[in-house]
LUMVEX-74639 format. One record per residue (C-alpha): x negated, y, z negated; residue in one letter. Coordinates in steps of 0.5 Angstrom, whole numbers, plus 500, padded with zeros to 3 digits. Example, Ala and Ser with C-alpha at 12.3 -4.5 7.8 and 13.67 -1.06 7.14 Angstrom:
BEGIN
475491484A;473498486S;
This chain:
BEGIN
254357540X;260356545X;260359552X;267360555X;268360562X;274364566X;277363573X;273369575X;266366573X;266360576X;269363582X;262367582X;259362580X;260357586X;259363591X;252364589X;251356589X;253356597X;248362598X;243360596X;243353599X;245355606X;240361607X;235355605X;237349609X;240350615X;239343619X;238343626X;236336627X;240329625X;236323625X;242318627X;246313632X;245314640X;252314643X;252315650X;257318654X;258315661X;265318663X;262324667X;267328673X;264326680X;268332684X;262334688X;263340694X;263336700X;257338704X;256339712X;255331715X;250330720X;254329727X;251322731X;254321737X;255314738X;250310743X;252307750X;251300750X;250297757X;255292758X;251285761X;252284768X;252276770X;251272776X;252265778X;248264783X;246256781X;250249782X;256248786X;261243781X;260236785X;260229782X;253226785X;256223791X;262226792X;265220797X;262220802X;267218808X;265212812X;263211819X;265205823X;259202825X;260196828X;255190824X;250186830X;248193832X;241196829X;237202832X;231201837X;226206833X;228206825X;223212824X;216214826X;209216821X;209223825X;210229820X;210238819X;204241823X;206247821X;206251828X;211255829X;215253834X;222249834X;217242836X;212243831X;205241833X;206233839X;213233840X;216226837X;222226840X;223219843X;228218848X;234213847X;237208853X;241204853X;244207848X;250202847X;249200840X;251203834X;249210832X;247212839X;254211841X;257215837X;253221839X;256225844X;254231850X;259237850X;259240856X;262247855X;265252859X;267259858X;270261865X;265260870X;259258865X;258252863X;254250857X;251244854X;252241846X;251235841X;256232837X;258227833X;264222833X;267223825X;273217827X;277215832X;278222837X;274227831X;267230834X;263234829X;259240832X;256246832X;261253831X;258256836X;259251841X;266252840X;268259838X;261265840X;263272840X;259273845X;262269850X;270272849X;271267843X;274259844X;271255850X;276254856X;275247856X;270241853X;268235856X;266230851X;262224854X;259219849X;253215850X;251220855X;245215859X;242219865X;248222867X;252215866X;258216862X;258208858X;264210854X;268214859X;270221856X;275225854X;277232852X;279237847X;285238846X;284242840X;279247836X;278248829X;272252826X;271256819X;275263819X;269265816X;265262823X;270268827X;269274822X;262273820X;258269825X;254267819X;249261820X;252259814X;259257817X;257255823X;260249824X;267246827X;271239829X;274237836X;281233836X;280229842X;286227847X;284220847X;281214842X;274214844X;271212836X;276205838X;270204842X;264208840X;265207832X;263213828X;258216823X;260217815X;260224812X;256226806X;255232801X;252232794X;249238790X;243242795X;238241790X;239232790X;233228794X;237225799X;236233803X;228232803X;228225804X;228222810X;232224816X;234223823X;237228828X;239226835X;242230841X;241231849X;235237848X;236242856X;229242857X;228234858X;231232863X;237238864X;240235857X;242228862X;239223856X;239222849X;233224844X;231223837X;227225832X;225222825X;222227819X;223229813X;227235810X;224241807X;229244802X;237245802X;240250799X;248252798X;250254805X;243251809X;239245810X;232245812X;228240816X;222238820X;225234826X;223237833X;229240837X;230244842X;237248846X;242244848X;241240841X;246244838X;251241833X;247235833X;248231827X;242231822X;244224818X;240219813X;241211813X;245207807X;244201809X;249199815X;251206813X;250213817X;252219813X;252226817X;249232811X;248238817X;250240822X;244243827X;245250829X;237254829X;230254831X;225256826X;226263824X;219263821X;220259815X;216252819X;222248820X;228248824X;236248820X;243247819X;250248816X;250244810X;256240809X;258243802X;264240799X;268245801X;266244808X;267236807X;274238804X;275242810X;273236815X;278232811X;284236811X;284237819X;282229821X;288228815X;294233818X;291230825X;293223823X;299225819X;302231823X;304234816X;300242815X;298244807X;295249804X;288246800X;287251795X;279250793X;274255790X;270258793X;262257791X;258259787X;256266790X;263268788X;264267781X;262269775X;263274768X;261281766X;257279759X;255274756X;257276749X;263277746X;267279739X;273276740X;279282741X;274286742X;270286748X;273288755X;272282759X;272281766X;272273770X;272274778X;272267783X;273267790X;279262793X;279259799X;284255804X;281249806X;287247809X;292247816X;297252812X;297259810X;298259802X;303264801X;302265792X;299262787X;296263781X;288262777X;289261770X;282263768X;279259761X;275259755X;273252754X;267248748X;267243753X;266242761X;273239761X;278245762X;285244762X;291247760X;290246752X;283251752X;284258750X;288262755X;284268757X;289271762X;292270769X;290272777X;297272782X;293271788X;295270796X;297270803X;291266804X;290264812X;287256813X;281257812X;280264810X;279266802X;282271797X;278274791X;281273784X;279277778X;281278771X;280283767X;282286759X;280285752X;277278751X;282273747X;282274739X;284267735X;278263736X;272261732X;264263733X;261259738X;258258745X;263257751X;264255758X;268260762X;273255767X;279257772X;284252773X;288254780X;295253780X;295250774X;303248774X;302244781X;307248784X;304248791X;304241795X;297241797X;292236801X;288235795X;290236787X;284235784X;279240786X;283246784X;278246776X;272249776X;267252770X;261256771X;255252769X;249257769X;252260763X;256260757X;260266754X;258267745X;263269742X;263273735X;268273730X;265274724X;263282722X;256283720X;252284713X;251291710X;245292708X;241289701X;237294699X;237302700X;232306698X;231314697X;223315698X;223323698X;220324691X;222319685X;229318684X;233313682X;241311684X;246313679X;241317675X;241324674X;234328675X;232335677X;226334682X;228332689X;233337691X;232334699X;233327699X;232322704X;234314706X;232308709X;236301708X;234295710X;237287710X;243288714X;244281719X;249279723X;250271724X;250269731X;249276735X;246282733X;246289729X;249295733X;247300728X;251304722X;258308720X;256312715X;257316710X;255322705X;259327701X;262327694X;268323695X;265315692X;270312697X;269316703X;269314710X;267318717X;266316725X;258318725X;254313728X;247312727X;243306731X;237308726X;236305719X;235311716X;239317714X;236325712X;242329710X;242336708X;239339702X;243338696X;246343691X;247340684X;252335684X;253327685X;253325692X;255318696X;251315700X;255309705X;255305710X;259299714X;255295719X;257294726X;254288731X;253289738X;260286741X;264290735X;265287729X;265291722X;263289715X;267294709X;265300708X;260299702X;256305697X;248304698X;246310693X;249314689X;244320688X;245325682X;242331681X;243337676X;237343677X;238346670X;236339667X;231341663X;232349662X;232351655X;238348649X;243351651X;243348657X;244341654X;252344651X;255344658X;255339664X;253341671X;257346674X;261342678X;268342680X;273338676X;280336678X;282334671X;282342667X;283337660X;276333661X;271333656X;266339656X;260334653X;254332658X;250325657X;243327656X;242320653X;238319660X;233324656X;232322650X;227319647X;229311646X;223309640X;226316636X;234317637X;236324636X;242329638X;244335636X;248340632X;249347632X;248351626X;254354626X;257346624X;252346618X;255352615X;262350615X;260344612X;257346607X;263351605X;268346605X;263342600X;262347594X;269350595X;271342594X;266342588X;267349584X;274346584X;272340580X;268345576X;273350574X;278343572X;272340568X;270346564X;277348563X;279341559X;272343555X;274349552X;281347550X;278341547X;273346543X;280350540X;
């Protein structure tokens, strides 16, 4: 039996097979390869950022109060002590009682006669007059017709200013003059002497109007930094003392010294007035060097003091006897003590930090200074030159014999060095453009500190984490909606780590001014979207790293709602109108047991193109069949 088959039957034929099958199986779930989509918009509505205002960080303020710059012994000048003369008495066992009194406890002074071998010739009785008034004072020959006394035995305020007159009898011996005496033709104190009266600078030089030092010999002079032995050793003073004897005889006293500092020395020998300007000496062999000039009782401190010849002092004394001899006048430009100089911080970033450097400059020599320069320094040594970083430059002057000026410099401190600690030193007239007394006391550096300068930025943090909640960087999630950060591993190498610039937002390579000292950051509550968590660390002296993303802190809060859901991406704005709507679930997928997703609809239109592919190759087979059967 034969069927025959037309266009019309096979046409139905397939219909009827494609709805049975589809109202069948219509499958929701393949079973097949993961593939993961990574290429998701971050285009996030930015949200309001928190506004830290930034802190203050107080600058450091240093002062030197430490060491003046001396070699151990700075030269001391020489007395002319003639050889086959020795001193009666050298010293007596008698020490501090601790009364406070100018003569402490049994009075060991000792008078002195004859007084024609050397020292004791070389210490001379001033008898000074202020109009009809006539006071007594001691001094020292310091060469040929130079005397070292006290300042108030020349200028005092109290009397109208200079002295009248002074006689200056040497080897005074009850009243008998050895030597004869001579007269002052010329005074010469410290400026500060005349402004101030302050003990510190209480101390002057008489150039005589005759040669007696060719007769007498005279005593050296001698300076070294305050905290050397040689001012608590052993020490003798001698002078002509009113209350014995009316100030007609010589008396010495031997003791120890009880402390020095920059401008005084403290000591334990007995005087009275009249003592005034007296030398306070030690003994180098043959040798006698003046290191005080005594001026004051005690004052509650258990021991008699002085003006401490400092090496400006000793500069000073140097200059006047020099113009004397040659009868040239300069300027000497000196600095002028520890108390005066110092810096601002002593950490710095370099090109950053605002800086500032002062000194104080003195004139120690017989001629005004009319301008100069302080050529301020940064060194990695103690020698400061020329060929060290330039800081910056003072111009400085008039400046007065004797009188000093402040020199200062301030700005942004020099850039182009490396990390490091340095000395901060000043060279004045660094071009030696001013014809000066002395050419090498013009370099000075400040011992007591040095400077640490940063030049390198600091290190971001290592780590970063969110602990509201479970979540992790760049992943997707639904539950922590209000997030908050801490981070630490940020350092800095050689200062320390001021704080941070940071960022939060949408844009992953956002940068702003806001400035946080804390480790930490609580932003806003989010909305869904990606955001950005950056920073850039900052040190104390200025220096930044990049700017660096910490987290990136996704989240989507309808994550895990029904399957619709799984058709769309977040509702976020994308700038690319072009962008495939497609969402990554991948981080949602169980990894053991991979599947995705395709609509009903799909299946349906396969399988329509599947039976209409088929029913074509059924109609052409059974079409071939039939003609063969005819």
């Amino acid at each position: 039996m034969r069927f025959k088959f037309g266009n019309k039957t096979v046409v139905l034929a397939v219909i009827l097979l494609n709805l049975i099958i589809t109202s069948i199986y219509v499958p929701y779930n393949f079973h097949g390869t993961q593939r993961f989509v990574n290429n998701i918009p971050d285009n996030i509505v930015l949200n309001d950022l928190m506004n830290n205002s930034r802190p203050t960080v107080s600058d450091l303020v240093i002062s030197d109060n430490f060491n003046e710059i001396f070699d151990s012994f700075k030269g001391p000048i020489e007395g002319v002590p003639p050889s086959d003369d020795n001193p009666t008495k050298e010293y007596n066992q008698n020490t501090f009682s601790g009364k406070p009194q100018s003569v402490f406890g049994e009075d060991d002074r000792v008078r002195i006669t004859p007084t024609t071998s050397y020292p004791w010739r070389s210490i001379v009785a001033l008898y000074v007059t202020w109009g009809s008034d006539i006071y007594i004072c001691s001094g020292a020959l310091i060469d040929k017709n130079h005397v070292l006394t006290a300042g108030h035995c020349v200028y005092y305020l109290a009397n109208g200013g200079w002295a009248d007159s002074i006689k200056v009898v040497p080897a005074m011996d009850n009243g008998n003059e050895p030597y004869g005496f001579a007269w002052a033709t010329d005074m010469r104190v410290y400026g500060e002497w005349i402004n101030t009266q302050m003990h510190f600078h209480d101390f002057a030089v008489i150039t005589l109007d005759s040669d007696l030092g060719l007769q007498t010999g005279w005593m050296g002079l001698q300076t070294a930094d305050y905290s050397d032995p040689i001012y608590t050793g052993g020490l003798n003073i001698a002078g002509y003392p009113y209350d014995l004897d009316g100030g007609l005889n010589m008396y010495w006293d031997y003791d120890t010294g009880q402390a020095a500092s920059q401008y005084t020395h403290r000591y334990y020998m007995d005087t009275e007035g009249g003592m005034s300007g007296s030398p306070v000496w030690r003994e180098d062999g043959p040798n006698r060097y003046i290191l005080t000039v005594h001026g004051y009782a005690n004052d509650g401190l258990g021991s008699n003091y002085g003006t401490r010849i400092d090496q400006n002092k000793f500069d000073c004394i140097n200059n006047w006897l020099t113009a004397d001899s040659t009868g040239i006048d300069k300027p000497d430009m000196a600095d002028r003590g520890v108390n005066y100089r110092g810096f601002n911080t002593t950490m710095v970033g370099a090109g950053l930090t605002d800086f500032e450097v002062w000194c104080g400059v003195q004139n120690l020599g017989t001629y005004p200074l009319i301008l100069s320069t302080v050529s301020y320094y940064v060194s990695k040594d103690t020698e400061i030159s020329d060929e060290d970083y330039l800081i910056g430059v003072d111009e400085i002057g008039p400046i007065s014999s004797t009188y000093s000026r402040d020199s200062s410099w301030a700005g942004k401190f020099p850039s182009g060095m490396a990390s490091g600690t340095y000395n901060i030193g000043w060279i004045i007239d660094v071009d030696n453009s001013i014809d000066e007394f002395n050419e090498n006391n013009n370099v000075y550096y400040i011992e007591s500190s040095q400077v640490l300068v940063d030049a390198t930025p600091p290190f971001n943090p290592s780590q970063c984490n969110q602990i509201n909640g479970t979540t992790e960087s760049n992943v997707w999630q639904d539950v922590v909606d209000d997030p908050y950060f801490n981070w630490s591993g940020a350092y800095d190498s050689h200062t320390d780590v001021a704080g941070y610039y940071y960022y939060w937002g949408s844009n992953p390579n956002g940068v702003s001014s806001n400035f946080t000292p804390l480790s930490e950051y609580d932003p806003p509550t989010v909305n869904t979207g990606t955001y950005y968590l950056r920073v850039r660390t900052e040190d104390i002296v200025g220096n930044n790293a990049s700017w660096a993303t910490l987290y990136t802190f996704k989240y989507n809060e309808t994550l895990n709602e029904d399957d619709k859901n799984y058709e769309e991406n977040p509702k976020e704005n994308h700038d690319d109108s072009t962008t495939s709507s497609l969402v990554n679930y991948a981080d949602n997928l169980n990894l053991d047991n991979p599947f995705f997703e395709i609509s009903g609809n799909e299946i349906h239109v396969a399988i329509w193109i599947t039976c209409g592919i088929l029913s074509i190759f059924i109609h052409v087979y059974f079409r071939k069949k039939t003609r063969k059967s005819l």
